[in-house]
C-alpha positions as CSV (number, residue, x, y, z in Angstrom):
1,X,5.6,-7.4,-14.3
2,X,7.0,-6.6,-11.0
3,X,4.8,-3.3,-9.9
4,X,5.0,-1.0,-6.8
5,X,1.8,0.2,-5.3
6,X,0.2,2.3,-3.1
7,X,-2.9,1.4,-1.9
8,X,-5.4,3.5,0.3
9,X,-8.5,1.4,1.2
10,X,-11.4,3.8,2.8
11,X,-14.5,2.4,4.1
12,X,-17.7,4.3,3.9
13,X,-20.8,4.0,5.9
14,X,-18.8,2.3,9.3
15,X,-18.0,5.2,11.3
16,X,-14.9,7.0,12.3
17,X,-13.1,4.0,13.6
18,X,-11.3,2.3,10.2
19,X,-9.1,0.1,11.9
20,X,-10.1,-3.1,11.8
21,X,-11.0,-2.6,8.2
22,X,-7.8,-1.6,7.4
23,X,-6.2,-4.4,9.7
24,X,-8.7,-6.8,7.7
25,X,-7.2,-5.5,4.5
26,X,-3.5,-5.8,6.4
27,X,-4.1,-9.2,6.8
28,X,-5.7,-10.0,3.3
29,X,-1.9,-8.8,1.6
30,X,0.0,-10.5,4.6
31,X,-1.8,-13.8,3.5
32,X,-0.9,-13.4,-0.4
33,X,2.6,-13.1,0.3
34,X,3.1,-9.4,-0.7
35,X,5.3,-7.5,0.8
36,X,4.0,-4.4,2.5
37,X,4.8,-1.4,4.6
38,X,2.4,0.2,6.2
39,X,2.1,4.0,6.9
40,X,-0.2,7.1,8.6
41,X,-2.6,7.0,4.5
42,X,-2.2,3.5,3.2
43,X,0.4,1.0,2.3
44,X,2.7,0.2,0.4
45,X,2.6,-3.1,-1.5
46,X,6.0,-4.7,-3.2
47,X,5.0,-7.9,-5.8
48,X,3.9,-8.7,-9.1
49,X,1.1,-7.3,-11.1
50,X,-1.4,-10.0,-10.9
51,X,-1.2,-10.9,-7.4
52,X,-1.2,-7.4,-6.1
53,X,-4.2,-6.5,-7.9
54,X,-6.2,-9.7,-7.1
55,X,-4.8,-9.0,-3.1
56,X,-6.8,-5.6,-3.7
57,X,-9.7,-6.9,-5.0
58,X,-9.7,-9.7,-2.1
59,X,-9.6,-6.6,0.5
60,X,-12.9,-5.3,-0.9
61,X,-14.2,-8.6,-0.2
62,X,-13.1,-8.8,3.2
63,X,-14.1,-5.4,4.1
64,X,-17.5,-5.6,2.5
65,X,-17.7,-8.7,4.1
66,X,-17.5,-7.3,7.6
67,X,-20.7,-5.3,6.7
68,X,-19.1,-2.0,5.0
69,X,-21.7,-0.6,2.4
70,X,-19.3,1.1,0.4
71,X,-15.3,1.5,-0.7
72,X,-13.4,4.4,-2.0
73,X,-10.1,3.5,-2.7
74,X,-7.1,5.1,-4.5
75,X,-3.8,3.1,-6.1
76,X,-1.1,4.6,-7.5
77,X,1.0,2.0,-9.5
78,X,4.8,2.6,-10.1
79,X,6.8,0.2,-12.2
80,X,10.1,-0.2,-14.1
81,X,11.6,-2.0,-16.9
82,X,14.9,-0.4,-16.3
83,X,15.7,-1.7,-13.3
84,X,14.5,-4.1,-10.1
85,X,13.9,-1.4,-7.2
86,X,12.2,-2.1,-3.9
87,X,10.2,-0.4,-1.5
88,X,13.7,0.0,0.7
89,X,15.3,1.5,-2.3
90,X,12.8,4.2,-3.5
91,X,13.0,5.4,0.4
92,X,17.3,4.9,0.9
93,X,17.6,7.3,-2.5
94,X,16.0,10.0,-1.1
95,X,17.3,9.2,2.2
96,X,21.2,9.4,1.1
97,X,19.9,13.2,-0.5
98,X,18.9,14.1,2.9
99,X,22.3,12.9,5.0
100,X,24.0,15.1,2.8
101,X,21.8,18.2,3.2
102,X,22.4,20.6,6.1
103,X,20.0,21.1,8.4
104,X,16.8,23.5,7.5
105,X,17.5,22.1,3.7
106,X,19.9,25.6,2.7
């Protein structure tokens, strides 16, 4: 099953620098082939169920393995049977809405 995701990976108990964690984690969904899109709160992940979710648990491995104690994360999981629909289309939809909106939304 083709699934949409949006991953937030926070690591607890390493300070207030999260980047290389995250950049770990970047690298761990890179690797598996998934697409991605990264933004400000998390990322965005494009693939199939399986491989998505072991990609998230292989994160939590890497990141415990650079020494973090402790992982909150949060996924939200969005998928269809009526349709294929990518990352770029989910985004273009509301995008189209917007080019046809005046400006300050009235």
């Amino acid at each position: 099953m083709k699934v949409i995701v949006d991953l937030c990976v926070v690591p607890i108990g390493v300070g207030v620098n999260l980047a290389p964690y995250i950049a770990a984690c970047e690298r761990v969904l890179l690797e598996a082939g998934l697409k991605v899109q990264l933004h400000p709160n998390g990322t965005a992940i494009e693939g199939e169920w399986a491989p998505v979710f072991r990609a998230i648990e292989a994160c939590h491995t890497a990141v415990h393995g650079m020494g973090c104690p402790r992982i909150y994360t949060t996924v939200k999981v969005n998928t269809r049977t009526d349709r294929d629909q990518t990352l770029e289309d989910k985004v273009a939809s509301v995008e189209a809405l917007l080019q046809g909106m005046p400006e300050g939304g009235h």
